[in-house]
N, C-alpha and C positions, 0 to 999 in steps of 0.2 A: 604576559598572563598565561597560567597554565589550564592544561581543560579543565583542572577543577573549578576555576572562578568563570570561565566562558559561559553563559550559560546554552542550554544543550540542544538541539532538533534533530528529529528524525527526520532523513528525509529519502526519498523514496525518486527510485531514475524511472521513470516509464516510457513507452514507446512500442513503433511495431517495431518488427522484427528486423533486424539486418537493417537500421537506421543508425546504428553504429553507437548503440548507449553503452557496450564493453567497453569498448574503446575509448571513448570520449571519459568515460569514469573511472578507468585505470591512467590515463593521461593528468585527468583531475588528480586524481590521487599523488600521482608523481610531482607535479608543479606544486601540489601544497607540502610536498615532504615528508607523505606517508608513505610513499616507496621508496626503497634505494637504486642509484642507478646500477648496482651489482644486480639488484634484482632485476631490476628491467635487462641488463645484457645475459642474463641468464634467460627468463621468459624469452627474450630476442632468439638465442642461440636454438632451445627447445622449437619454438616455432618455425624457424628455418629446416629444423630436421624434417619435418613432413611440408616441407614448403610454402610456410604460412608467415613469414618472417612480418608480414605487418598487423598481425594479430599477436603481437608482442604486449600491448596496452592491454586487451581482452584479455589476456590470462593471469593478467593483475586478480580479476576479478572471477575466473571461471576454472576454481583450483582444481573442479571434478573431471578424474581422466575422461568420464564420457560426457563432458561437456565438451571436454578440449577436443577431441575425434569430431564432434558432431559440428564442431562451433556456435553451440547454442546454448544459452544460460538457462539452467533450470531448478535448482533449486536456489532459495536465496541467501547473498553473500551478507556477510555484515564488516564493515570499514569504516576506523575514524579517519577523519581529518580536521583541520582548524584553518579558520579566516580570522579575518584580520576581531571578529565582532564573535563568530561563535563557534563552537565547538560541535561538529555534526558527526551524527552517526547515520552512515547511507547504507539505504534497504535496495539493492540491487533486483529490480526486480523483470523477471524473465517478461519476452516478450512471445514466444510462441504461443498459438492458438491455446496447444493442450497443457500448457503450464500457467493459464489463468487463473487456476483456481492457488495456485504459489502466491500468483500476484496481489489477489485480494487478501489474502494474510497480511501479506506486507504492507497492503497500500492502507488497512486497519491499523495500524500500527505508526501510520507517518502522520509528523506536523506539517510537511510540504513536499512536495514536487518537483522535480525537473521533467518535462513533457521533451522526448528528444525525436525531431523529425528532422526525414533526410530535406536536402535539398537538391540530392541526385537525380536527374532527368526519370520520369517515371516511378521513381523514388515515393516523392512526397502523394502523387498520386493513388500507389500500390494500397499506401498508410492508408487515405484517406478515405478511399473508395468503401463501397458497404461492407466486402470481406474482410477489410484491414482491421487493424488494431489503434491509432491513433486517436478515434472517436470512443470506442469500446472504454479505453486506457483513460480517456478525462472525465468521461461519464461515468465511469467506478471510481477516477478519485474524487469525483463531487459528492457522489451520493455515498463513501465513504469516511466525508466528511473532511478531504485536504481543502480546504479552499483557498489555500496560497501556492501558487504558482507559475514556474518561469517557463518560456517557452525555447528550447535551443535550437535552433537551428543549423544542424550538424550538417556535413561536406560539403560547405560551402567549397571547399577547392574541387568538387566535383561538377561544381554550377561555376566553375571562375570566377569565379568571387564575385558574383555580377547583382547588384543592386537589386535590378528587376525581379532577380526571382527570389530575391530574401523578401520584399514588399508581397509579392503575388500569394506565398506562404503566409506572412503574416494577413494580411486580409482575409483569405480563405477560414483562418483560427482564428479569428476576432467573432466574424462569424459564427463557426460552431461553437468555441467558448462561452457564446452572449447565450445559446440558446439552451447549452445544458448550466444557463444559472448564475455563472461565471461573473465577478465583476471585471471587465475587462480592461477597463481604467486603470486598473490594480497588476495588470500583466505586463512584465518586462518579456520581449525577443530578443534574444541574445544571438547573431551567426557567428555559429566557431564552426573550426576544422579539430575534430577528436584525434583525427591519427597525425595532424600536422600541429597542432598545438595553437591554433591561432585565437585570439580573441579570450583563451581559457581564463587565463590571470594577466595577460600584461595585453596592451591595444596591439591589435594585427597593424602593420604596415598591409598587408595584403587589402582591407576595408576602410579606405579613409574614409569613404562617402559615412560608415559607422558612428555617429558619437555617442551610441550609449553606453553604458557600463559592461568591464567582463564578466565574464559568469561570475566568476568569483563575488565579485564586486556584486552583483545580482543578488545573489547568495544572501549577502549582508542585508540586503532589504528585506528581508522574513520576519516577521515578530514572530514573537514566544506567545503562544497564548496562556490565558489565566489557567491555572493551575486546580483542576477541582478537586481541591485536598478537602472539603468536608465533607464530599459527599461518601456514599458507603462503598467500600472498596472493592473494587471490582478489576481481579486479573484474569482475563484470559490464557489459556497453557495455552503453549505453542507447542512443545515437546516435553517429554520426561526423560533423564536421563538416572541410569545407577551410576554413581561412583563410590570407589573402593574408599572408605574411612571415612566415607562420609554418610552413605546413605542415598536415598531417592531425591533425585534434585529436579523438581518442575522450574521450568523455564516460561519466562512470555511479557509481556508487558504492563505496565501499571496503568490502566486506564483511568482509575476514579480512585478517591481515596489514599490511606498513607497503610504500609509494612513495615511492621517494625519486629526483631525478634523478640520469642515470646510470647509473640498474637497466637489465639485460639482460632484457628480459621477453618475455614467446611469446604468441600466441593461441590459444588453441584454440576448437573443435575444426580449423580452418586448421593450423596449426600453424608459421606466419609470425613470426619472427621481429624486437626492435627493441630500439634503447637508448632511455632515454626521457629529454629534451631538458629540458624545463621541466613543471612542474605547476602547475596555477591551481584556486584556490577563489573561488568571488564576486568572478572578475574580478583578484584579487589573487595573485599571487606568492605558494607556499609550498615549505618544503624540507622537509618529507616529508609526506604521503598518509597517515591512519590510518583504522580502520575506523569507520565512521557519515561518510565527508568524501564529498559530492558535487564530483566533483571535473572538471575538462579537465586533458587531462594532451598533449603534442608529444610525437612519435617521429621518429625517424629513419630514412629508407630504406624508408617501408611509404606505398602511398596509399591515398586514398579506399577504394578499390575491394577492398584488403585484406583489411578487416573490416568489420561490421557488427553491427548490434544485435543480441542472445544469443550473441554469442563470449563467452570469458571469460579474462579476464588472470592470468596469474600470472608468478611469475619462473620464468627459463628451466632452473635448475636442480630446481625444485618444480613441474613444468608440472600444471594443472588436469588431472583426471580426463577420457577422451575412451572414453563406453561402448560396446563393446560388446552388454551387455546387463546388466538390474540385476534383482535380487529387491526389490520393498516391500511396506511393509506399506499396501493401499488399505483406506480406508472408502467404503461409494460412499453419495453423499448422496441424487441426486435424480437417480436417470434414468426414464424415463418408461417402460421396459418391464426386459428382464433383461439382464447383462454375461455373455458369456461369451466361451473362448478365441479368440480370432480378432480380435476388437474392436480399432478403429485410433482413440482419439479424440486430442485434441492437446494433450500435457503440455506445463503454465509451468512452466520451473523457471527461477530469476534472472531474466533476460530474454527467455530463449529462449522460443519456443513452435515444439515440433517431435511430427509425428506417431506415437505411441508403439504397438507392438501387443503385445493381452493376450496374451504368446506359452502362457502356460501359467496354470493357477489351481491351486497348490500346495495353499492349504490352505484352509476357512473357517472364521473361530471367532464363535460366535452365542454371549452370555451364554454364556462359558466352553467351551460344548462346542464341540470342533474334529470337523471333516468335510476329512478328504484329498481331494483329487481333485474340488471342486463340480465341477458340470455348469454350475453359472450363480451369480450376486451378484444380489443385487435390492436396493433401497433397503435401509439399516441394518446393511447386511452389512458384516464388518469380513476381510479376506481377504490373504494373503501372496502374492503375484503375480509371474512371470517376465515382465519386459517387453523389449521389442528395440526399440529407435531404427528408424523408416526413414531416417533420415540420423544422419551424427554429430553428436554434442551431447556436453556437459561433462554428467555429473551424477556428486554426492561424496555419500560415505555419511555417514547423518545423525549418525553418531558423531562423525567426525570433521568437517565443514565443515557445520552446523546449515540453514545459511543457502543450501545449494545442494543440500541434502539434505530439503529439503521440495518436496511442488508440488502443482498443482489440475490437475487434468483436466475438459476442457473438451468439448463437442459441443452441437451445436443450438441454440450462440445461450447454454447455460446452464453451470454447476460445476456437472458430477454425479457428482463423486468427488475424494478429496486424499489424498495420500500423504505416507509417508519412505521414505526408501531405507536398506535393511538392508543390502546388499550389490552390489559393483559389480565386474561382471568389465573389468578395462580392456579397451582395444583392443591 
């Protein structure tokens, strides 16, 4: 079967930091046959020279020289590979503190997950603790709408491949998972070794006491979700690029709806106008756009300077929502003192990241009982919010458009709140 008949997922690696997701996803990549072993002894060779020779897998994935210096992924890679069932495109996405706001583009953008925690002595703790990123990383991909996902269990050769502390791991995430929502019934733990290959695609001799599936094999249990090609079409830009002969090429994802060349489509919040010329996926020629397609798509009549990353496409008769002002419903996760009305921090939704303020706190509801009118939110609070754009921005209500109707809110470096959107007064 070729990737054309496979059908297709995005999927997205997360994790803290230094829990070894370069690795184990340039490893991936190599056992399914997306990398060559020329290239891997090359990378090998490269890495040796600054004395790094086992971050030969990691530079599968981390092409940018100041990635490779710092050994830290930061902006995001995109890589196919193929199983046995589907054909995926993985969103490599960084795990440093200050490269979160990378993350949530990309974790916007995925049908699933791989959630990659160490199993290294203070390792899985580092993750887990309040400053880490392990809990941060599944509670953005919930409320970012991945709801399938596996959990791996990397360096087991650093834990001796020891039973105990693969169980102690998965308990502990069974746990968090159940509480931000998770169906956990629905969760496969997979323990591999990323730098030693174990358990990837073929059963480790290393874990006999293991019988569940390899990643790989993991992998293969994702469904495809329904495809919501009627509704109105709604791309998020990720980036705009010029090229020579061709023109202004916006790039980003099909979230809602179909592109086909020829469509009349609008930008918003601009509200710039274009017909659109040709569309390209991996480099190739398609005639029409559906949603999960990362796609480049040519317009006519609009440049560079047009648009830019967090605009949002639709057709020109269906134009994207451009707020006003919206009612949601916030949870705040983790801010470090109390929310209340006046508050400016900086809402993702799609692409966009724009400054949003708490114009009002309608209601709060604590374990069922509602209180009208807080005074303030503090962590765990779950609360109906007026908020007001300081610029214009698209956001759709979560009824109708799921996928531009979710977002995190952001300040000091950290997620210390997510929302939906109940309602949306346009402009």
């Amino acid at each position: 079967m070729s990737s054309k008949e496979r059908p297709h997922l995005n999927l997205i690696i997360i994790g803290h930091v230094d829990h070894g997701k370069s690795t184990m996803t340039g490893h991936l990549l190599y056992v399914c046959g997306s990398v060559s072993d020329r290239d891997i002894q090359k990378f090998e060779k490269e890495a040796e020279l600054i004395g790094r020779g086992s971050f030969k897998f990691a530079w599968v994935l981390d092409k940018l020289k100041e990635e490779r210096e710092r050994g830290v992924t930061i902006d995001l890679a995109f890589y196919k590979f193929q199983t046995k069932k589907y054909y995926f495109t993985i969103i490599d996405a960084p795990g440093h503190r200050d490269f979160v706001k990378n993350m949530i583009t990309g974790t916007s953008q995925a049908d699933a997950a791989v959630l990659v925690i160490s199993a290294g002595t203070g390792e899985f703790e580092a993750g887990i603790s309040a400053i880490g990123q392990t809990r941060e990383h599944a509670l953005l991909a919930k409320t970012l709408g991945v709801d399938q996902i596996i959990v791996a269990v990397n360096k087991m050769d650093l834990a001796e491949y020891k039973q105990e502390r693969y169980e102690e791991i998965k308990s502990e995430m069974e746990r968090n998972l159940k509480l931000f929502g998770f169906d956990t019934n629905k969760i496969l733990y997979v323990p591999v070794s990323g730098i030693k290959g174990d358990n990837l695609n073929e059963k480790a001799e290393t874990m006999p006491w293991y019988k569940g599936p390899t990643l790989v094999e993991a992998l293969d249990t994702f469904v495809v979700a329904a495809k919501p090609i009627d509704k109105p079409l709604r791309l998020p830009i990720q980036d705009v690029y010029s090229i020579t002969g061709i023109g202004t090429v916006p790039v980003g994802r099909v979230e809602t709806g179909v592109l086909k060349p020829k469509d009349e489509v609008i930008f918003q919040p601009t509200g710039k106008t274009a017909a659109v010329m040709s569309i390209e996926m991996h480099h190739e020629e398609i005639s029409e756009a559906i949603p999960g397609d990362n796609i480049g798509f040519s317009c006519k009549g609009l440049s560079k300077q047009d648009m830019r990353r967090g605009d949002v496409v639709g057709h020109k008769t269906k134009p994207p929502t451009v707020a006003k002002d919206f009612i949601a419903q916030v949870q705040v996760i983790r801010h470090p003192s109390v929310v209340a009305a006046g508050y400016t921090p900086v809402v993702h939704c799609g692409t966009a990241q724009v400054a949003v303020r708490f114009a009002e706190l309608i209601m709060k509801v604590v374990k069922g009982e509602k209180t009208d009118k807080p005074d303030f939110l503090k962590n765990g609070d779950a609360a109906e919010v007026l908020m007001i754009p300081t610029r214009d921005m698209v956001i759709e209500q979560f009824s109708d458009i799921p996928q531009l109707g979710r977002f995190a809110i952001r300040d000091m470096g950290q997620t210390v709140a997510v929302g939906i959107v109940k309602k949306v007064t346009p402009k």
